[in-house]
N, C-alpha and C positions, 0 to 999 in steps of 0.2 A: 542429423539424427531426428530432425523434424517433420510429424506428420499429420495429419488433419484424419482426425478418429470420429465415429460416431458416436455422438453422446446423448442420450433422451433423444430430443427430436431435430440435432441440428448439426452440424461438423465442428467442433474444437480442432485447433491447432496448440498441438501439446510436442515439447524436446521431451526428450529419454534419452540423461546423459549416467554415464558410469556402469558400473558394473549390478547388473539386475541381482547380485547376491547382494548386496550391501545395505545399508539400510536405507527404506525410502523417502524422499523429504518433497512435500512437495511445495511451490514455490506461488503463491499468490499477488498477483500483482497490485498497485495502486491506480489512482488517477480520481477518480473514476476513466478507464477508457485507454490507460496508456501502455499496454501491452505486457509481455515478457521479452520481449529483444532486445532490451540493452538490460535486464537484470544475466541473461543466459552471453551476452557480449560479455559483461565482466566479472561474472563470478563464474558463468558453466563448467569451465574447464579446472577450475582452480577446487568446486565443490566437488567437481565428478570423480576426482584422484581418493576420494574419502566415502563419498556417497551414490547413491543414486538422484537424481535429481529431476525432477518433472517440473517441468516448467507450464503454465498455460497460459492463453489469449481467451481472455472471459468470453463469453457470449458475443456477440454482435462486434469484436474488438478484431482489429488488425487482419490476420488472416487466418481465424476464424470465419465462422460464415456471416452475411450482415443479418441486421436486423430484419427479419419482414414486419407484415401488419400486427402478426401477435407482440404483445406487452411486452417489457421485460421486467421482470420481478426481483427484489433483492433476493429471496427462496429459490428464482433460477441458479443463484452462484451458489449458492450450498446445495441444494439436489444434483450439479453438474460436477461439482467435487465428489461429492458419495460415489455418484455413479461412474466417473472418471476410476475412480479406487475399486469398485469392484471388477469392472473391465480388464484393470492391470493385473486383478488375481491379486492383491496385496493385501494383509490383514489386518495391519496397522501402519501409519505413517509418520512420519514427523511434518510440521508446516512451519514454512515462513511466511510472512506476510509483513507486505512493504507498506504504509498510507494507509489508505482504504483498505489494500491489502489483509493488514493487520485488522479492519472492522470482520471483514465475511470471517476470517480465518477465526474469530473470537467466536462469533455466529455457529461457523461451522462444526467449532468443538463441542459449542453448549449443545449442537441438536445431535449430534453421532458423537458423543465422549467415547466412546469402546473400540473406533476406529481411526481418534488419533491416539501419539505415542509423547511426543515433545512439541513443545511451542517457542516460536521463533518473533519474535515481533519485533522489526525495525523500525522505530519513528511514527507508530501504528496512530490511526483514530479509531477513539471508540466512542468519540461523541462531535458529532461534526458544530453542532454549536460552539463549543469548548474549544475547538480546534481554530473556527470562525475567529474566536474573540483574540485567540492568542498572536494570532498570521496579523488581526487588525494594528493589534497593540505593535508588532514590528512593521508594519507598515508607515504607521503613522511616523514612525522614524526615516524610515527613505523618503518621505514625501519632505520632513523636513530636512535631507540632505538637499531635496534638492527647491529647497526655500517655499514652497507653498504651502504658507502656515494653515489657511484656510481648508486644505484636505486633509492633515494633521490633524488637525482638530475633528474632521468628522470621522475618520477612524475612529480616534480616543471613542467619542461621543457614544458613535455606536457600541463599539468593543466595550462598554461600561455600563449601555442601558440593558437593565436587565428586565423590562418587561417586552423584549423583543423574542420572537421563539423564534425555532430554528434556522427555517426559511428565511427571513427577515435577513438574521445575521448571514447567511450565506448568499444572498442578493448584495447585501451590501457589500459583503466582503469581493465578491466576483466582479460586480460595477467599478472600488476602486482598485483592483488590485490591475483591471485594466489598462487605468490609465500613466499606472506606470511606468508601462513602454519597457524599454531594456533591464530598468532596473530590478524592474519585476522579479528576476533571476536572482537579485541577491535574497529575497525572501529564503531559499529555498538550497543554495548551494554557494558553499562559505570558502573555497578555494579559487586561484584564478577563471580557468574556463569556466564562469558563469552557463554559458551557451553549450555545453555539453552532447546535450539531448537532441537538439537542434542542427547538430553536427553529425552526430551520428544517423541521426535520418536520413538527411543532404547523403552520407556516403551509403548507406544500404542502397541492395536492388529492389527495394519493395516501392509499388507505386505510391503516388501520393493520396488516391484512392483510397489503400488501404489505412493508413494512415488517419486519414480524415472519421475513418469509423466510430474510433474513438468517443469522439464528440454525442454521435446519436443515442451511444450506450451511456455516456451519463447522463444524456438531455432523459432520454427513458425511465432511468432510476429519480432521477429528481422529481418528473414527473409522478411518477409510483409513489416518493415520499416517505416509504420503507426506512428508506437510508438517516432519515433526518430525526429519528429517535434512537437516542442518548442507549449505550449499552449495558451501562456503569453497573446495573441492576443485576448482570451476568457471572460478574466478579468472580462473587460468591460461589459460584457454581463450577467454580473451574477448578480443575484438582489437579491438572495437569503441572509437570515441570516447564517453567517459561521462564526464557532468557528473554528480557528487553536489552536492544540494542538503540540507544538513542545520541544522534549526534546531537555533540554539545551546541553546536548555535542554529540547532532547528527550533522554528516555532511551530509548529503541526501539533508533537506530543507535546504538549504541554508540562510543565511540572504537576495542576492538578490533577493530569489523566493518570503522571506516572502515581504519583504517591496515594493516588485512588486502589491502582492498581494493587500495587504493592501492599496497603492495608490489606485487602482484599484478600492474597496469595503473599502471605512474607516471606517463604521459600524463596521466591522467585528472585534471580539473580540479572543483577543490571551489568552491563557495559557499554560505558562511556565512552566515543570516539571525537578525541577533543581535537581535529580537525577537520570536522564533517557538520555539513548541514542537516537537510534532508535525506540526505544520498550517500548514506555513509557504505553500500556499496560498490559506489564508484570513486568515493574523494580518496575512501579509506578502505580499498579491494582487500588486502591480506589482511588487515585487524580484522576486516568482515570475517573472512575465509575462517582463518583462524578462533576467533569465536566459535562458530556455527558448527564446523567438525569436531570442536572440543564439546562442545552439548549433543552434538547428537551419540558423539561416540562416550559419553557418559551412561548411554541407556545401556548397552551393548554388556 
């Protein structure tokens, strides 16, 4: 059901799954960089029976078109959603958003409130700092599974100074989250197949090519630096119904982004997927499923 639409000035690769009378959700990814093909692998078919579901490959991502010389702006992901919605003819939608996901989709409500409907946020950031310090503080734990007190300790270190700004924490946190090799996957996904992602590529037909795109689109946005101020400010301004869906042993959302949150909008209803990491739509497919068509068919 996948096809490469023109959007502004460049081709998105957008799914259009379910029935076009149902209601719209559309689906944001994270990474920065890491596509919608394995959020539409394991949820597409299970959301489509309830919804309609639009999936995208951000800008410059997967197959999507690549980046050229022009920029890439955090305002491209929210001007490329708008105008994605008006293209489809739709007048209002609901959104998920996964990671990063969850940043643009906060982003994209605060700038167009009248063209979303419900909000979906799984394991979201909305302050890559905060997210930084959190991933460090469980880092330092694997580092000392596997006995190198000395990296241990410069997580804490870093993850605790607080006159470090954004960039800083997120250099640091990327330098060691490197060198923890394999382990690195239990940051991030709390069941057996650690390697999940890495699995599912190896089986796709897509080349490695596109794949690799990824990388430029968040080398680009980091670059921009957009991304690296805190949203927390947005809160307030959100009026929408949002469901946070946070796995219990991620460290991404943090507890102070949720209960930031949550001050913010106390409406807002949480569920806990207490065997999921980051990826509670893959560890934990039907709690997913089943949350997300109960909230969206609440509006209805």
């Amino acid at each position: 059901m996948g096809e490469r639409v023109t959007i502004r000035d460049t081709h998105l690769w957008v799914d259009d799954l379910g029935d076009p009378k149902r209601p719209a959700v559309l689906y944001l990814h994270g990474g920065p960089g890491s596509g919608c093909y394995d959020f539409v692998f394991h949820q597409g078919q299970r959301l489509a029976r309830s919804v309609r579901l639009i999936a995208v490959d951000q800008r410059g991502v997967l197959r999507s078109d690549p980046l050229t010389k022009r920029s890439l702006s955090l305002k491209d992901l929210v001007e490329d959603a708008e105008a994605l919605r008006s293209h489809l003819g739709i007048a209002r939608w609901s959104l998920i958003g996964h990671s990063f996901g969850g940043y643009v989709g906060l982003l994209y409500a605060a700038t167009y409130p009248d063209s979303i409907d419900r909000l979906v946020f799984e394991n979201p950031t909305f302050d890559f700092g905060a997210s930084a310090r959190s991933v460090l503080r469980r880092m330092a734990l694997e580092y000392g599974v596997l006995g190198n007190q000395e990296k241990a300790q410069t997580c804490l270190s870093i993850a605790y100074d607080e006159k470090l700004d954004t960039r800083s924490l997120w250099n640091g946190f990327s330098e060691l989250s490197n060198g923890l090799d394999d382990q690195r996957d239990n940051l991030y996904v709390y069941g057996p197949n650690k390697q999940f992602f890495q699995q599912l590529i190896r089986e796709s037909s897509l080349e490695d090519e596109l794949w690799a795109r990824g990388a430029d689109h968040q080398a680009a946005l980091y670059q921009e630096g957009a991304v690296l101020e805190p949203l927390v400010s947005l809160f307030s301004q959100i009026s929408h119904p949002t469901l946070l869906i946070r796995g219990y042993y991620d460290a991404v959302f943090g507890l102070d982004q949720l209960h930031l949150y949550m001050k913010a909008n106390p409406h807002s209803k949480l569920v806990v997927a207490d065997a999921s990491g980051h990826f509670v739509h893959v560890e934990q497919p039907d709690l997913f499923a089943d949350a997300v068509t109960n909230w969206i068919a609440a509006s209805t």
